[in-house]
C-alpha positions as CSV (number, residue, x, y, z in Angstrom):
1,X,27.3,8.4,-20.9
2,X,28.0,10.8,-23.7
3,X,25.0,11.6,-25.9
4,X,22.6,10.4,-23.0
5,X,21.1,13.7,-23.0
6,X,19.7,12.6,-26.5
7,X,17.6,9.7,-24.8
8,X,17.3,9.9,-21.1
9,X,14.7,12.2,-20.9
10,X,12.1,13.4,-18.1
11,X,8.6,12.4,-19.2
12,X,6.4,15.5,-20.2
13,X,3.8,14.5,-17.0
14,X,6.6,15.2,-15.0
15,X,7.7,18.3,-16.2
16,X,4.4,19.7,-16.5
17,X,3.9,19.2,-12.8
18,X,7.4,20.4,-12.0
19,X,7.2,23.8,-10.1
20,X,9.9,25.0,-11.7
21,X,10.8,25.6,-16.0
22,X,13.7,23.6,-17.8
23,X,15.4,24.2,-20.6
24,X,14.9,21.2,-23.1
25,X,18.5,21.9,-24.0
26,X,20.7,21.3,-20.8
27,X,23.6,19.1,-21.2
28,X,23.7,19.9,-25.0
29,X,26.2,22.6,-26.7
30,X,23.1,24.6,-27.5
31,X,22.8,27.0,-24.0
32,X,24.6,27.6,-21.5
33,X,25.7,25.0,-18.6
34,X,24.1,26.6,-15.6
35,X,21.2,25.4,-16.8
36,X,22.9,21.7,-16.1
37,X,21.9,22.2,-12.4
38,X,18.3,22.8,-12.8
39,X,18.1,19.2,-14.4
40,X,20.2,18.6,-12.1
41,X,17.5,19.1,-9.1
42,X,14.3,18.2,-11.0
43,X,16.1,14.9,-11.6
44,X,16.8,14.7,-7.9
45,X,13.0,15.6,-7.0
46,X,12.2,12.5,-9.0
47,X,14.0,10.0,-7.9
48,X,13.4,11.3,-3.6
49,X,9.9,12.6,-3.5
50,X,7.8,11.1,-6.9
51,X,9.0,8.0,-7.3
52,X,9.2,7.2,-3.2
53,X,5.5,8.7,-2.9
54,X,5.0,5.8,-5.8
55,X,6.1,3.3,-3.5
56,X,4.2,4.4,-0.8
57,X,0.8,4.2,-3.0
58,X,1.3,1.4,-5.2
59,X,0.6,-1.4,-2.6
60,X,-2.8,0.4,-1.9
61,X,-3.5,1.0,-5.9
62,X,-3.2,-2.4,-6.5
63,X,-5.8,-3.3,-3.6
64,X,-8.2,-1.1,-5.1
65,X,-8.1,-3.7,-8.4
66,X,-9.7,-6.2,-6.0
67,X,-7.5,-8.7,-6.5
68,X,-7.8,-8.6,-10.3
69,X,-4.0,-8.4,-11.1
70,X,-4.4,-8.9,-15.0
71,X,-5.8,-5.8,-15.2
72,X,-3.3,-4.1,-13.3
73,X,-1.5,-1.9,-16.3
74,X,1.9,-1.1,-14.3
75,X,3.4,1.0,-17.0
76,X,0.9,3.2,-17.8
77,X,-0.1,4.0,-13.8
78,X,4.3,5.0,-13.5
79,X,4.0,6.8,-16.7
80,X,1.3,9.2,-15.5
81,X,3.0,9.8,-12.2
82,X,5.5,11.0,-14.5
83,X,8.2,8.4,-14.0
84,X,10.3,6.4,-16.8
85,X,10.2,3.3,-16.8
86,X,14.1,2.9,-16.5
87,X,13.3,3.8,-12.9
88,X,11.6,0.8,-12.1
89,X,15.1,-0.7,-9.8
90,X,14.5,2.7,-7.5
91,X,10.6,1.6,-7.4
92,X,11.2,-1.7,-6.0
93,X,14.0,-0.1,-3.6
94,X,10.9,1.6,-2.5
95,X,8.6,-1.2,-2.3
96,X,11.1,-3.4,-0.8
97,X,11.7,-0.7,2.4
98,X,7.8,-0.7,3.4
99,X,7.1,-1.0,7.0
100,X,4.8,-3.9,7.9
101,X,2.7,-1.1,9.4
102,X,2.1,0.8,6.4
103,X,-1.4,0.5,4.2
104,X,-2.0,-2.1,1.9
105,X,1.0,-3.9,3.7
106,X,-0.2,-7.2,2.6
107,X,-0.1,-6.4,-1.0
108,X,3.5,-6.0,-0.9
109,X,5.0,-8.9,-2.2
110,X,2.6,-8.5,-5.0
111,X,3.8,-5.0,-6.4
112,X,7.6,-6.9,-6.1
113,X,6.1,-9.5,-8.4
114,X,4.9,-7.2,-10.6
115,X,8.1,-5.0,-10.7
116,X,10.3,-7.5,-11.0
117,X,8.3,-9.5,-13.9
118,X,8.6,-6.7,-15.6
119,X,12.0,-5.9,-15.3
120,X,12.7,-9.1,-16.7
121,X,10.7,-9.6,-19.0
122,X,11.6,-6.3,-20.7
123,X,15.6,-7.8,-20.5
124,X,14.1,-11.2,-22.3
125,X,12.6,-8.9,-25.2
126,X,16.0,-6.8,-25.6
127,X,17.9,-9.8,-25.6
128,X,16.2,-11.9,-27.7
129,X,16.0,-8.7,-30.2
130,X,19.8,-8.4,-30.0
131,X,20.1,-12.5,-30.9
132,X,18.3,-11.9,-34.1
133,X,20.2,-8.4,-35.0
134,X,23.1,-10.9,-34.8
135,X,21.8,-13.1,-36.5
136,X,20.5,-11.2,-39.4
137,X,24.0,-10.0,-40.1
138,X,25.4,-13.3,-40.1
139,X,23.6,-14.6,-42.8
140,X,22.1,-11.5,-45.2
141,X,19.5,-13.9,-46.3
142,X,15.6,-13.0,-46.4
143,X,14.6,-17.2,-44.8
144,X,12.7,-17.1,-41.7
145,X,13.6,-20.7,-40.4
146,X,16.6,-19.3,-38.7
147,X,15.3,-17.0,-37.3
148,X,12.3,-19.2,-35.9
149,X,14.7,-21.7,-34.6
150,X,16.7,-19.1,-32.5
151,X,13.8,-17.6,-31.3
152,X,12.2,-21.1,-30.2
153,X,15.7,-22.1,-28.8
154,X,16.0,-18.6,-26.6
155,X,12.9,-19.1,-25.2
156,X,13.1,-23.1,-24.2
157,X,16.4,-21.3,-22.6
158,X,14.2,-18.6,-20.8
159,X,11.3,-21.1,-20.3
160,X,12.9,-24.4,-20.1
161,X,13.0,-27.0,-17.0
162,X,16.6,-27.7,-17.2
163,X,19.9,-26.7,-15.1
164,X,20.8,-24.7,-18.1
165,X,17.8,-22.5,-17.7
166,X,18.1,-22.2,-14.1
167,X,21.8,-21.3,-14.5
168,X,20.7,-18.5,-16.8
169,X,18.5,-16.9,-14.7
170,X,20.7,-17.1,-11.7
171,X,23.8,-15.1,-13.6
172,X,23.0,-13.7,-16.9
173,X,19.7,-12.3,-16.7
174,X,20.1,-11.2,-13.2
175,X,23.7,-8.8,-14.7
176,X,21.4,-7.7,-17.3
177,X,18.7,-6.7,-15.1
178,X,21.1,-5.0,-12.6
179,X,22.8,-3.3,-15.3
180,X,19.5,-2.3,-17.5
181,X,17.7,-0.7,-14.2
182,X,20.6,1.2,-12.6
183,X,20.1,2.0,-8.9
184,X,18.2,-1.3,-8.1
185,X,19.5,-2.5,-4.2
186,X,21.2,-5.9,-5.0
187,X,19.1,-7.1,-1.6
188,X,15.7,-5.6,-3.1
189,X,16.6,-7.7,-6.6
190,X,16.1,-11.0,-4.4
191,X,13.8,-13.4,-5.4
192,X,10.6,-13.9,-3.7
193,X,10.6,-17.0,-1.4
194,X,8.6,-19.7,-2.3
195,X,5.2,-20.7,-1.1
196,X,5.3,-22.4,2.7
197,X,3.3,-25.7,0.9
198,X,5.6,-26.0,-2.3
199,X,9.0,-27.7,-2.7
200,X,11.0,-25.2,-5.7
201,X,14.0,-26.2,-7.2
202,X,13.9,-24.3,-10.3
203,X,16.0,-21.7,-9.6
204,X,15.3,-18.1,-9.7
205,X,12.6,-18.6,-12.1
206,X,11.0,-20.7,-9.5
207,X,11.0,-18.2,-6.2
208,X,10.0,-15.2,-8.6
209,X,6.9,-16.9,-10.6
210,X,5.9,-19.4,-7.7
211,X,6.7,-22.7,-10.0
212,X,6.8,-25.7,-8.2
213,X,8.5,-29.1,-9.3
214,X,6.5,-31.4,-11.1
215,X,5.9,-34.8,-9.0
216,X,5.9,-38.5,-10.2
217,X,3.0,-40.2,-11.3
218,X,3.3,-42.4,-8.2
219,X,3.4,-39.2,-5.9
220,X,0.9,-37.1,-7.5
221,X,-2.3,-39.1,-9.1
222,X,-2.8,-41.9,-7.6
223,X,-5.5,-42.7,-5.5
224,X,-5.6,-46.0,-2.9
225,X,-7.4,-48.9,-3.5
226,X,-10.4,-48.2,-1.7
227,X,-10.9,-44.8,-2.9
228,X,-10.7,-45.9,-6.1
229,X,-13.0,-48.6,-5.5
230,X,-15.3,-46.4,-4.3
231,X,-15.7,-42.9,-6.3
232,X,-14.1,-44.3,-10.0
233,X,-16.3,-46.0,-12.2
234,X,-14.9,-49.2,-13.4
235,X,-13.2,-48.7,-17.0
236,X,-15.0,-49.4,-19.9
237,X,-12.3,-50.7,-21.6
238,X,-9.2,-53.1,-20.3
239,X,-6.1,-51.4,-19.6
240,X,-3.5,-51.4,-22.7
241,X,-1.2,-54.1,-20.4
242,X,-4.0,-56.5,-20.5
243,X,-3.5,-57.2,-24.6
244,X,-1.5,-59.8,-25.5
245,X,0.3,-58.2,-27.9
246,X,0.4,-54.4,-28.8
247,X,-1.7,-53.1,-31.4
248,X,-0.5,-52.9,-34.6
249,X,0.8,-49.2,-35.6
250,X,-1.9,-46.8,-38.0
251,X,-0.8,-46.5,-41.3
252,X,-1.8,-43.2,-43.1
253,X,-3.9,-44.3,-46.0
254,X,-2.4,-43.3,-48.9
255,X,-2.1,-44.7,-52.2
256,X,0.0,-47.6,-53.0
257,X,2.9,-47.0,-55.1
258,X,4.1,-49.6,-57.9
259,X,6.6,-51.1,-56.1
260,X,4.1,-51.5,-53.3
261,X,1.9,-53.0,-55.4
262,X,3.8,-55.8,-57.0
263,X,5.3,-56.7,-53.3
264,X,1.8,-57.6,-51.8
């Protein structure tokens, strides 16, 4: 990508640790281009040796938390290993080969939660930022109720319960993430299966976050007749089907205006 050597850019941990100097300038007109292949190796350093020796430890790092995954700060552990965070596709790649056999095996699937959650949740942000540069140019007018209702609308797309949603996740953001994270193995980018116990049918959304679909009222709450017999207290109050005609609706209690007035 032309100008790219404006922007992707090695992180200064890793160049400090690199054995070798670079020249800040390679791929520019400012030196000459044999200096090209010396990026050219550190680059390929990175992505075989420092960000596969990532993969290897970040299973055990995150057993070390003791289970306390909120406190997990996944950017800023990659970033002092020296690795962008535009590498996180080759990171799962990595976490997605693991052997059963190796350390900290069982804390695999969480470090591809993590990755991938992530991934697309930094996808979410650009797109919903690019929505509202659009936006903005539409309409050249300083009102934030557009701009509210796009953002609230986006993320009922993101967040919703619908086909719709499901259907975005599946297609769009998946191409986005793919294309965002270059490198990522198409079979390391699937989904986590769902729990043995739950019943998903929300899509991608569901597999990657664990969702499960919400059951009836029939299915889920009720209790049988003994049981409830038993353990519930008796209610205090009868059951709103018991009246024989529905309360009457609250009125706020405001004043009456004239014309109220001389009606009643």
């Amino acid at each position: 990508q032309r100008g790219s050597n404006l922007f992707n850019l090695l992180r200064p941990e890793f160049v400090k640790s690199y054995p070798k100097p670079l020249c800040s300038d390679a791929y520019s007109n400012f030196c000459a281009k044999s200096h090209n292949a010396a990026i050219d190796a550190a680059t390929a350093h990175l992505h075989a040796n420092v960000i596969a020796q990532l993969g290897r430890d970040l299973p055990g790092l995150v057993q070390a938390t003791g289970r306390d995954f909120s406190s997990f700060r996944l950017t800023e552990l990659i970033h002092s290993r020296g690795v962008n965070v535009r590498h996180l596709g080759l990171l799962l790649n990595h976490v997605h080969t693991l052997p059963s056999t190796a350390p900290a095996a069982e804390f695999k699937q969480h470090c591809r939660a993590m990755i991938l959650i992530e991934m697309f949740a930094r996808v979410v942000k650009e797109r919903m930022r690019a929505q509202l540069r659009k936006r903005m140019k539409k309409l050249k007018k300083p009102l934030e109720e557009p701009y509210r209702r796009l953002v609230v609308d986006y993320l009922n797309l993101v967040m919703g319960n619908r086909p719709k949603s499901d259907l975005y996740w599946d297609t769009s953001l998946k191409r986005d993430v793919m294309q965002k994270f270059a490198g990522v193995r198409p079979d390391a980018l699937l989904f986590l299966p769902p729990p043995p116990e739950s019943t998903t049918g929300r899509g991608s959304r569901g597999r990657l976050f664990g969702l499960k679909k919400k059951k009836s009222s029939s299915a889920s709450g009720g209790l049988s007749s003994s049981s409830s017999s038993s353990s519930t207290p008796p209610p205090t109050t009868p059951p709103p089907s018991t009246f024989s005609s529905p309360p009457p609706p609250s009125r706020p209690l405001t004043r009456p205006t004239h014309q109220e007035s001389t009606l009643h």
